[in-house]
C-alpha positions in Angstrom: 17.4 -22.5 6.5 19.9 -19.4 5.5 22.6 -19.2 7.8 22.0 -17.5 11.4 18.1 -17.5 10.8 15.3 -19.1 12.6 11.6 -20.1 12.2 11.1 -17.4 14.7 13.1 -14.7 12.3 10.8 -15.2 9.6 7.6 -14.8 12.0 9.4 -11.2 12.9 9.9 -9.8 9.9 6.4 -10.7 8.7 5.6 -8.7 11.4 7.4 -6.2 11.1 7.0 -5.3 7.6 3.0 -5.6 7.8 3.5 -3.3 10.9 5.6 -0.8 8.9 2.8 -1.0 6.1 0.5 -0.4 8.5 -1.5 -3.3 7.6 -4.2 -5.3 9.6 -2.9 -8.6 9.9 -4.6 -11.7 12.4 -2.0 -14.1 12.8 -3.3 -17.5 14.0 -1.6 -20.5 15.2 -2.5 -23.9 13.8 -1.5 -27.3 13.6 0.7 -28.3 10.3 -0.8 -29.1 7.5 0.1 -31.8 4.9 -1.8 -30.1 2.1 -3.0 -26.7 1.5 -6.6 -28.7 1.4 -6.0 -29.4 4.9 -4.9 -26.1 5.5 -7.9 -24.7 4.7 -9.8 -27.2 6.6 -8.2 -26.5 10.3 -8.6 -22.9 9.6 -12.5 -22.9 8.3 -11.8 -21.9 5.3 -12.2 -22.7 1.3 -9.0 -23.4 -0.7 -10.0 -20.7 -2.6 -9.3 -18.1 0.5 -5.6 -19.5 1.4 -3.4 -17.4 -1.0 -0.1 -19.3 -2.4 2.6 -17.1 -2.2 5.4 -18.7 -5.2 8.5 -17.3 -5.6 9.1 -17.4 -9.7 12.5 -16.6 -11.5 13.6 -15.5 -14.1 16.0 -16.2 -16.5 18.5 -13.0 -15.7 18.5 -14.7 -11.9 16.4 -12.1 -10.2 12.9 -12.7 -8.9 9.0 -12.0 -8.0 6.4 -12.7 -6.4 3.2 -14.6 -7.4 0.2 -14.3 -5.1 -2.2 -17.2 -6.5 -5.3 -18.6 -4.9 -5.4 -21.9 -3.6 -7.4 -23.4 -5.7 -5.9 -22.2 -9.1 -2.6 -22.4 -10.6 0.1 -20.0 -12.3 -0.7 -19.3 -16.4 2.5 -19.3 -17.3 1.7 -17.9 -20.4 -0.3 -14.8 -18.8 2.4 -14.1 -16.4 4.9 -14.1 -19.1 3.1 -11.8 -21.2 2.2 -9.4 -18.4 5.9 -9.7 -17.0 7.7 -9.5 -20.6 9.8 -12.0 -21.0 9.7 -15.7 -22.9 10.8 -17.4 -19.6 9.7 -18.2 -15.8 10.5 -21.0 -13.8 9.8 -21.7 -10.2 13.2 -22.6 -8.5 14.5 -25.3 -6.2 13.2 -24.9 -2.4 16.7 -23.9 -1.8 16.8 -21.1 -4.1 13.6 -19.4 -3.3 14.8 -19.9 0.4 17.7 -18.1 -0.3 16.2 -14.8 -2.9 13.1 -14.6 0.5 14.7 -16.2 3.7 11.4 -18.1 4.0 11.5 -22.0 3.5 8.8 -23.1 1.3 5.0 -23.5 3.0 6.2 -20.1 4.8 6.9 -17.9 2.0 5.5 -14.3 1.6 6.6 -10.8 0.5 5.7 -9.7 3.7 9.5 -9.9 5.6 11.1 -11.2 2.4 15.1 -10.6 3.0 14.5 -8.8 -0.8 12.0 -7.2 -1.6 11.1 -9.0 -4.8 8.4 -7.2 -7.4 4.8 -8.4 -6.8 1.9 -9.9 -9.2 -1.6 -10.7 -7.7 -4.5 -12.7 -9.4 -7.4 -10.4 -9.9 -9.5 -13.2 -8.6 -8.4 -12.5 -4.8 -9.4 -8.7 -4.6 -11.9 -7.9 -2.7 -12.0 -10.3 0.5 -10.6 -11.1 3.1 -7.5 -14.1 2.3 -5.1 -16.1 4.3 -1.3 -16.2 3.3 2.1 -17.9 4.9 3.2 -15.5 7.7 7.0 -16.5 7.9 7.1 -19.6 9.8 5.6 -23.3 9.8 2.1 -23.4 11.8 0.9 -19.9 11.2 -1.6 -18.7 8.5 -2.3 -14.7 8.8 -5.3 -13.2 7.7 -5.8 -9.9 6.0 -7.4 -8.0 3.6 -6.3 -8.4 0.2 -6.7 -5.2 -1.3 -5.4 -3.7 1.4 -2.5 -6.3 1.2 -1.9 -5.4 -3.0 -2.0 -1.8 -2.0 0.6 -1.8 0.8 2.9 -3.9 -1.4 2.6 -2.0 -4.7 1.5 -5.3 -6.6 0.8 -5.3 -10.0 -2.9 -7.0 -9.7 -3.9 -9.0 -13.1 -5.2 -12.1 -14.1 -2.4 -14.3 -13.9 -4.0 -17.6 -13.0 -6.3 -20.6 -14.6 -7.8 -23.3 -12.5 -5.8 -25.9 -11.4 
């Protein structure tokens, strides 16, 4: 965890910023989860509904955002293309914790201590998703085109099944 912060910090600025973006959000307690399949099975929902929100680098050090549905998997190649560049990685748990102040399994744009650049699938517009919201045991729910809107994301198709 980055100096001075706690889990409870993280839950705040989610907050806050989805607040200040006037968006919608239903955050829900929940027991932790040891996969996102299990995730999605305390919560009632499909894999397909719980939105991965991965932290991806590049190779000049600065970062974005990847919002990828459960069930499907960055194509590195798409996001390269779309992005411009030959080369993305997804960094160390300590790295993304420090470029977001979220640990991993918490991680969102939403509160992000920077506020990276964002890239959506296409495949999550037009329902309702669930996402990280800053802290371990909590899953928010909110609409994602509302959600890609509020946070300027560029919204392509960026995935492949996993």
């Amino acid at each position: 965890m980055a100096a001075g912060t706690t889990p409870a910090d993280g839950a705040q600025r989610f907050l806050a910023d989805a607040a200040a973006r006037g968006l919608d959000v239903a955050v829900v307690e929940r027991p932790a989860a040891r996969s996102l399949e299990e995730a999605a099975g305390i919560l009632g929902i499909s894999p397909a509904d719980i939105v991965k929100s991965l932290v991806v680098k590049h190779r000049d050090g600065s970062f974005l955002f990847a919002l990828i549905p459960g069930d499907r998997q960055i194509s590195w190649p798409k996001l390269r293309a779309l992005v411009g560049v030959n080369k993305l990685s997804l960094p160390h748990a300590d790295v993304a914790l420090a470029a977001t102040g979220y640990e991993r399994g918490t991680i969102t744009p939403l509160g992000s201590t920077t506020a990276w650049p964002v890239y959506a699938d296409a495949t999550i517009t037009g329902r309702r998703i669930s996402m990280g919201a800053g802290a371990h045991g909590r899953s928010a729910f909110v609409d994602a085109d509302a959600l890609t809107a509020a946070l300027g994301a560029v919204v392509a198709d960026i995935s492949e099944p996993s």
